[in-house]
C-alpha positions in Angstrom: 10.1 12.1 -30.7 11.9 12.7 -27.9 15.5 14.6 -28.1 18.5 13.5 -26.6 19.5 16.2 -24.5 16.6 17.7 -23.7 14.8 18.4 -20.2 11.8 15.6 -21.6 14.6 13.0 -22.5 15.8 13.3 -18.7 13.0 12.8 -17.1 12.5 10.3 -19.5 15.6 8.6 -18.9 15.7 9.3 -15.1 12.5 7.4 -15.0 13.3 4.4 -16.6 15.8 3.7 -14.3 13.8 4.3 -11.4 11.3 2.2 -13.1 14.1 -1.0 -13.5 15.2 -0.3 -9.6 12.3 -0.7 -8.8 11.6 -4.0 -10.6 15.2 -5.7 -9.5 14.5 -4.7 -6.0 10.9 -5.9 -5.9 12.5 -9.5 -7.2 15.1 -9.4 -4.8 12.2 -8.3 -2.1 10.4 -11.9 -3.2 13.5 -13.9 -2.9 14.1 -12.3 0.8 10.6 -13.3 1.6 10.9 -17.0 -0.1 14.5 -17.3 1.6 13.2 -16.3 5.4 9.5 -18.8 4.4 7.9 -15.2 5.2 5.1 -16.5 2.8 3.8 -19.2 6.1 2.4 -16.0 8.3 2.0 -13.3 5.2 0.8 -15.2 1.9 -1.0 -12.7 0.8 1.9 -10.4 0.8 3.8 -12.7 -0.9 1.7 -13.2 -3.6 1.3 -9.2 -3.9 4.9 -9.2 -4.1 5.3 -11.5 -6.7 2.8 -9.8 -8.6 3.9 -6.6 -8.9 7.8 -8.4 -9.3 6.4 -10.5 -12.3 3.9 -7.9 -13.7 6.6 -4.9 -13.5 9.1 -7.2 -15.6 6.0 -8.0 -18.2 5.7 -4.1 -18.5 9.2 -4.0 -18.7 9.3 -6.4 -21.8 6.3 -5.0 -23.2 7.7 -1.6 -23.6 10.5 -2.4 -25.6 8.4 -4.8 -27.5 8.4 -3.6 -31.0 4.9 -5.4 -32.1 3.3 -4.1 -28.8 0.7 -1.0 -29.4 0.6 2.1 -27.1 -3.1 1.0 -26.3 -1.9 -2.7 -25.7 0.6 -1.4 -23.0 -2.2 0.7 -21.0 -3.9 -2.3 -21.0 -0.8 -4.0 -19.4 -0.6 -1.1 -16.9 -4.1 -1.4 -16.2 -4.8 -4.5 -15.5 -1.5 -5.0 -13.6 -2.1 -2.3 -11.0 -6.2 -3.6 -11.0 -5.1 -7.0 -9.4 -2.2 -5.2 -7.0 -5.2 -3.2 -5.8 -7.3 -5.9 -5.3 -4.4 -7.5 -3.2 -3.7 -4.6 -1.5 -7.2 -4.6 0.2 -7.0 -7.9 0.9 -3.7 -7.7 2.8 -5.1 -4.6 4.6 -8.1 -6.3 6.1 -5.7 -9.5 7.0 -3.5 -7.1 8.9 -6.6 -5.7 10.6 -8.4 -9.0 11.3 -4.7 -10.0 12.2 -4.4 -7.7 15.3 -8.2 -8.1 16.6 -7.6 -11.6 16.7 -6.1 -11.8 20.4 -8.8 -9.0 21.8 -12.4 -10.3 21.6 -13.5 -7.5 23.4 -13.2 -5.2 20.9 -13.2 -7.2 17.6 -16.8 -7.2 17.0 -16.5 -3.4 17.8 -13.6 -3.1 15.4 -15.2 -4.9 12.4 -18.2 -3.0 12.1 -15.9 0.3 12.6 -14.0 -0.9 9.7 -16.9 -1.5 7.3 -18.2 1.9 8.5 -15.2 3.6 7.5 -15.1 1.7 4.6 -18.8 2.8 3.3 -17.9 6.3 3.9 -15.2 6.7 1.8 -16.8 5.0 -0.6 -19.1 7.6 -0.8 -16.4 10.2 -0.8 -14.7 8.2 -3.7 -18.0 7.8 -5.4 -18.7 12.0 -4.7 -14.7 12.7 -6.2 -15.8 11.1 -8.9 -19.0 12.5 -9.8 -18.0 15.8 -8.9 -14.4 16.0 -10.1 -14.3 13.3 -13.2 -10.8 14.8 -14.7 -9.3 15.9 -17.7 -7.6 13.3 -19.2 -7.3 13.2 -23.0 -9.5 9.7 -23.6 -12.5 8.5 -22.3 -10.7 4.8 -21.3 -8.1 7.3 -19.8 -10.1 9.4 -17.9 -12.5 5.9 -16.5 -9.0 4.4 -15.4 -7.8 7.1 -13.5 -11.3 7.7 -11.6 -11.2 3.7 -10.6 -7.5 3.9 -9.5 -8.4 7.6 -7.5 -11.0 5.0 -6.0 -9.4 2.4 -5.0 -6.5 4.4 -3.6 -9.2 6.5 -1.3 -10.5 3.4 0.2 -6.9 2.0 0.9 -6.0 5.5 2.5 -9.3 5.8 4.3 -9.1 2.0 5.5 -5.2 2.7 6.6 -5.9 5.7 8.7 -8.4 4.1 10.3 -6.2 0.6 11.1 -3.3 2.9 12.7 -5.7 5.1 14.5 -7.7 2.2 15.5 -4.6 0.4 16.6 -3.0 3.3 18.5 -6.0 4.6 20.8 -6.6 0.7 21.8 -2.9 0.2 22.3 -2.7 -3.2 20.2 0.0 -4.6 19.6 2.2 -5.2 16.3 3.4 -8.0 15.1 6.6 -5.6 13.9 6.5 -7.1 10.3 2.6 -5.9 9.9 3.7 -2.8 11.0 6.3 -2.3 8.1 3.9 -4.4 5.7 1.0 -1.1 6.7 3.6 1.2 6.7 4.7 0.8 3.0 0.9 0.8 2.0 0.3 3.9 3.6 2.9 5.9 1.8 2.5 4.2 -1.9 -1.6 4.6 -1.6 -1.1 8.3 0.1 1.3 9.4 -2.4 -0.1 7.5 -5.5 -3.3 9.4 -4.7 -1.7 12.5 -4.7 -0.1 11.8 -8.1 -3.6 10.8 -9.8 -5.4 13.3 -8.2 -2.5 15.6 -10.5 -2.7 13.6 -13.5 -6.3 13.7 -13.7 -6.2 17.3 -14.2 -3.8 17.8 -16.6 -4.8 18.1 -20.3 -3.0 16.6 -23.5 0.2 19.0 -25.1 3.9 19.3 -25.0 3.4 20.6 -21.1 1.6 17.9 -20.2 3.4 15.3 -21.9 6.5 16.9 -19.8 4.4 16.8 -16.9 3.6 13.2 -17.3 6.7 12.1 -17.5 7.8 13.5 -14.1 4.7 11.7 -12.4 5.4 8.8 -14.2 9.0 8.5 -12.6 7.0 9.9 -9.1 4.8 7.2 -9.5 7.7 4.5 -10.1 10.1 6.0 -6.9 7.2 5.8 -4.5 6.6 2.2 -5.6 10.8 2.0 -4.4 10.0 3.6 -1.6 7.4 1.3 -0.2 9.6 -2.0 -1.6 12.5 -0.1 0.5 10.5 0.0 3.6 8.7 -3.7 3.0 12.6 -4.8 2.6 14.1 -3.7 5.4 11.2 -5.4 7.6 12.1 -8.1 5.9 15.6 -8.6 6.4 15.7 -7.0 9.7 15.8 -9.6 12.6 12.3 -10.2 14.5 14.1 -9.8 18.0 15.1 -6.1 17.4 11.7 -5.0 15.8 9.8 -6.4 18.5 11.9 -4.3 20.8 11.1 -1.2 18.8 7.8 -1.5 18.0 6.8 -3.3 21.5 9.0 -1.8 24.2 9.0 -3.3 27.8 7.0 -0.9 30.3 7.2 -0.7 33.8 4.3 0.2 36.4 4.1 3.3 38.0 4.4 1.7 41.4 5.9 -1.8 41.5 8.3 -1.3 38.5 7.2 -4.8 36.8 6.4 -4.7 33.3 3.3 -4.1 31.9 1.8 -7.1 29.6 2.5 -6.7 25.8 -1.3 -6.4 25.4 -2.9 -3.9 27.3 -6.1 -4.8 26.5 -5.7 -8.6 28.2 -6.6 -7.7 31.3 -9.4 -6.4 30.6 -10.7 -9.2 28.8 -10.0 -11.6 31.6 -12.1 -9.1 34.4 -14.8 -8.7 31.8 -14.7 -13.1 31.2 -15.0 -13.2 34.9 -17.3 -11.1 35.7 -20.5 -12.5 32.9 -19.2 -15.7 33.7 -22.2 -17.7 35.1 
């Protein structure tokens, strides 16, 4: 029981409404996106928003559901973040397949890079695992915190690799993909972080205490990344084109370069094992 008053009941308290925030705002996020018909170029996105908007409102009700078990709400929690991870690698490999699309040059190059990258954390995941299984207080605990810790290293691994990837060829952004990748870098980074820190910590009053801090963590880095996925969203196309595609001008001439760098290259090389 906790007491009113207490340092558990604030964080308890500051949590939930973090927790509700974050719900209303991810609702508000999937009528922005319904509104704008942002579901025609990012449907995947869209349904990952209405999941985690409809599944965060079932945990919502489930909580304060008096027939509903402790064990029946892990279940919610664990199947509901399950299919947003599933989404999230989906939408990450879009957005990847998304920007290779208009340089042949180096898509075949790109793909294999991004199952290589993909194989390797899977290994490290895989090694984390084996070598540093946790110390949660249940077996079904401990099982679900290891799968999220590997999902959540394959989504960092396969982020780092689209930005890096994306910056040394110089492709370009379509500047809603970029906010779309940038929320999903820091919910996975820091929701990592958080269950690499859960994982360790044991069952008790401390821990408890403990919990309920990363819980409300948890929940304000899912606001975060809504935040971020929001303001894309609402923000007009003309000015985020302008940021995250500037105009540049030649060293010499002073006429601007091509959005793409990489085009002209791919007409020279067309030309040249053309027969």
């Amino acid at each position: 029981m906790i007491q009113r008053g207490s340092l558990m009941f604030s964080l308890f308290l500051a949590w939930h409404i973090v927790w509700f925030t974050r719900v209303t705002l991810s609702l508000i996020l999937l009528l922005v996106i319904i509104r704008r018909q942002l579901y025609k170029p990012f449907p995947l996105f869209t349904l990952h928003t209405a999941w985690i908007a409809l599944a965060g409102m079932g945990l919502v009700a489930m909580n304060y559901a008096p027939l509903v078990t402790g064990n029946q709400f892990f279940v919610g929690v664990a199947v509901s973040n399950s299919v947003e991870a599933i989404l999230a690698f989906a939408i990450i490999y879009q957005i990847f397949t998304q920007r290779l699309r208009h340089y042949p040059v180096v898509s075949d190059l790109g793909r294999s890079a991004f199952r290589i990258t993909t194989l390797i954390f899977v290994v490290i995941a895989v090694g984390l695992a084996w070598f540093e299984p946790g110390q949660a207080p249940s077996h079904w605990t401990s099982a679900y915190l290891i799968m999220q810790r590997t999902a959540r290293t394959l989504q960092c691994g396969q982020l780092v690799f689209l930005f890096l990837f994306c910056g040394y060829f110089r492709l370009s952004w379509r500047s809603r993909a970029f906010g779309i990748a940038l929320g999903f870098g820091i919910l996975t980074s820091t929701s990592l972080a958080i269950n690499a820190i859960h994982s360790q910590i044991a069952s008790g009053r401390v821990a408890n205490l403990n919990e309920h801090f990363l819980q409300m963590l948890n929940d304000s880095t899912y606001l975060i990344a809504v935040l971020v996925w929001l303001c894309y969203c609402l923000a007009p196309e003309e000015i985020l084109q302008r940021k995250h595609n500037p105009p540049r001008d030649g060293p010499a001439t002073g006429t601007p370069f091509p959005d793409h760098d990489l085009e002209p290259w791919n007409r020279e090389l067309e030309r040249l094992l053309a027969p």
